[in-house]
Structures are given as structure tokens and as C-alpha cells.
N, C-alpha and C positions, 0 to 999 in steps of 0.2 A: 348285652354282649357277654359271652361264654368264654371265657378261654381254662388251659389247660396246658399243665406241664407234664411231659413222659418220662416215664425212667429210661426205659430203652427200648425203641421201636427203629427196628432196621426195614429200610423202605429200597427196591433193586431199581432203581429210576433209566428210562432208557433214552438217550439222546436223538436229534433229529437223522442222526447216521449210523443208528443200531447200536450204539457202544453202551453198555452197562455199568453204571456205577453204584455201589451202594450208598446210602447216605441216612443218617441217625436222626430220627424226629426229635424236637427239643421241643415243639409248641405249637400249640391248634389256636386261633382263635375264630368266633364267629361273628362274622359282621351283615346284617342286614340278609341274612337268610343265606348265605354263603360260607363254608367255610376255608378258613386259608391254612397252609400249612407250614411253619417253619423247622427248614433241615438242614444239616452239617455233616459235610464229608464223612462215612462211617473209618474209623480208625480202632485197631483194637488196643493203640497205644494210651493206656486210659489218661498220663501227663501231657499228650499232644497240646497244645493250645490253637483253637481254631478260633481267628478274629472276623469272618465272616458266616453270614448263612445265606440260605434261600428261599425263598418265600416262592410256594405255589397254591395254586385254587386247585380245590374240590370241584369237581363234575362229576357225571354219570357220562358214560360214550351210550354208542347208538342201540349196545345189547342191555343198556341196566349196570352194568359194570361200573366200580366207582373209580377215577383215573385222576392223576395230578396235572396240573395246565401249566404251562407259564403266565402270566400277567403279562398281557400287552400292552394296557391304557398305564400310560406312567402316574395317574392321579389315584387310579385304584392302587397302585402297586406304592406310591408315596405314602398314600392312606394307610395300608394293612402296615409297612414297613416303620413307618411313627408307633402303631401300636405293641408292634414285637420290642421292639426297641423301649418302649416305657417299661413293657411288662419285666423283661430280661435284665434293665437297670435296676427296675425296684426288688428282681430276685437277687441280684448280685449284692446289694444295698444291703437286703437280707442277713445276707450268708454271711456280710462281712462283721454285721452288729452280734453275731454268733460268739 
């Protein structure tokens, strides 16, 4: 398993009714040949505090193109969601032994 933390990658996500949001990668990881993507409202407010994020999968669509999914099997998405969750505690654990 691969994972990976971004400095800052702003991603333009588009919802099931056209509306655009941006939102800030904070972390890839890769599970069993798939990768997932965790992201957070894009804010230029750098003191914001943001207590949730989002987890979505990596695909390819029907031209080759790489696009983000929602998770809809809630065992996959409990799954990758356990794993952001250790990785993001053990960063935070980090930063605070600093």
C-alpha cells in the first residue's frame, strides 16, 4: 500500500447537477490496485479549520480520461475511510511531537 500527502493540489469536482466546487487534495492512497483520493473544501483562508473530508476513487471514463467517483459500496468506502483516518491521525501525532 502506497499512500501520499500533497502540499497543494486544487481539484474543480463537478456535482450530479452541474455545480462546481473546488476542493484541496490532502491524500492518495492506494489499495489493491485502485487508487482513492482524499479532499477538503478548497479555502484560500489558510486558519480555516475543516473537520471533514472526502474520499473518492480513481477511474478512467470511456475516452482514457482519469475522473473521480463516488464510493458506493459502504464496505469499500468504510475500508479506504479507516485508512485516511490512521494515516491523517498519525500525521497530526507527528506534527504535534514537533
Amino acid at each position: 500500500m502506497a499512500d501520499e500527502i500533497f502540499e497543494s493540489e486544487i481539484y474543480t469536482l463537478t456535482d450530479d447537477n452541474g455545480v462546481e466546487s473546488d476542493f484541496e487534495l490532502i491524500g492518495t492512497v492506494e489499495l489493491e490496485g485502485v487508487t482513492y483520493y482524499a479532499l477538503i473544501p478548497y479555502t484560500e483562508d489558510e486558519d480555516a479549520e475543516v473537520e471533514e473530508y472526502i474520499v473518492l476513487r480513481g477511474e478512467k471514463d470511456d475516452n482514457g480520461e482519469d475522473i473521480l467517483v463516488s464510493i458506493d459500496d459502504d464496505d469499500e468506502f468504510d475500508r479506504v475511510a479507516d485508512i485516511f483516518d490512521d494515516e491523517f491521525s498519525a500525521a497530526a501525532f507527528e506534527e504535534d511531537a514537533e
